[in-house]
C-alpha positions in Angstrom: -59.9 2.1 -4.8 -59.4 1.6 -8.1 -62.4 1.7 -11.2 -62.1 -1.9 -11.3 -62.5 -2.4 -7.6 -65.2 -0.7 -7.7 -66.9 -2.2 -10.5 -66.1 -5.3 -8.8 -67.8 -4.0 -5.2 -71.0 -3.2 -7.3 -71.4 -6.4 -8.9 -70.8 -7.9 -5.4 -73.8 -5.5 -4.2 -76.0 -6.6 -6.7 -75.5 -10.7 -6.0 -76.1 -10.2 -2.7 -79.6 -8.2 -3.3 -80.5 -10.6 -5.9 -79.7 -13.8 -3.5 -81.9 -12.0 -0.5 -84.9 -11.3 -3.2 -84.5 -15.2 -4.3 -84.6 -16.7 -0.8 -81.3 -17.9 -1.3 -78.8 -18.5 2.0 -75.6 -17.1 1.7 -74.6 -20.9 2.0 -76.8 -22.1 -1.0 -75.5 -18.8 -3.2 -72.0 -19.8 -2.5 -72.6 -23.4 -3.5 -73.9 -22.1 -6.7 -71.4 -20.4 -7.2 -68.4 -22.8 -6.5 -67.0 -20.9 -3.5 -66.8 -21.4 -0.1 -70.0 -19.9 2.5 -67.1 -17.8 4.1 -65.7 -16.4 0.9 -69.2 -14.9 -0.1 -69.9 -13.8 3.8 -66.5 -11.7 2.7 -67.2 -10.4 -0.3 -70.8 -9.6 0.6 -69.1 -7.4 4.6 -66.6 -5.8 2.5 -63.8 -7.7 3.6 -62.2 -8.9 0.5 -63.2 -9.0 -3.0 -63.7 -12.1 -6.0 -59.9 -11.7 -8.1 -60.8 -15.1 -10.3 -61.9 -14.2 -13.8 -63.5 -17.7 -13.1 -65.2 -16.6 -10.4 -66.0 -13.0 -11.8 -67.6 -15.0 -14.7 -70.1 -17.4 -12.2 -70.9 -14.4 -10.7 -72.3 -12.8 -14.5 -73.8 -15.8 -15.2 -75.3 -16.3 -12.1 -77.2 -12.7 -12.7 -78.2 -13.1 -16.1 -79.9 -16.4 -14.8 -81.4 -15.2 -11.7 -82.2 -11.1 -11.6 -85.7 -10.4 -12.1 -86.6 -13.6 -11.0 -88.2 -14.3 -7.2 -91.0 -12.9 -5.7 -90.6 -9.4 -7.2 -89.9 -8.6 -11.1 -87.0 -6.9 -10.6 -84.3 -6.2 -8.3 -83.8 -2.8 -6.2 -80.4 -2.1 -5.2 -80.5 1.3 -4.8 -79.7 2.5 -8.2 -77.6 0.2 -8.9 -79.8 -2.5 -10.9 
C-alpha cells in the first residue's frame, strides 16, 4: 500500500468515526456525500477506496463541517484525529 493509499484509508477512518459520533446512518452520510450507501459500506469494510478527487474533496469538506460537532467536542479515533 502505497503513502497515498494510506492517507486515503485514514481519512476514510476518520469519516466513518465522525458520522457514528453525529448519529449519522451510513445511508444519510453517503447521501451527503453524493455516493451510493454501498460505496461508503466499502470504503468504511476496507473493500475499496474513494479514487475521485471530487469525491476526495466532499469527503474534506464534509470534515471541516462536521468534526467536533455532535454529542461530544471532539472526535476520538484512536490517534488519528
Amino acid at each position: 500500500m502505497d503513502e497515498q493509499q494510506v492517507e486515503i484509508r485514514a481519512k476514510v477512518a476518520r469519516l466513518s468515526a465522525v458520522r457514528r459520533q453525529l448519529g449519522w446512518s451510513e445511508e444519510t452520510c453517503a447521501h451527503e456525500l453524493g455516493v451510493t450507501y454501498s460505496t461508503l459500506n466499502r470504503w468504511e469494510r476496507g473493500e475499496s477506496l474513494p479514487k475521485s478527487q471530487l469525491v476526495l474533496r466532499a469527503i474534506d469538506d464534509f470534515l471541516a463541517r462536521h468534526a467536533g460537532t455532535g454529542p461530544a467536542s471532539r472526535v476520538d479515533i484512536g490517534g488519528l484525529a
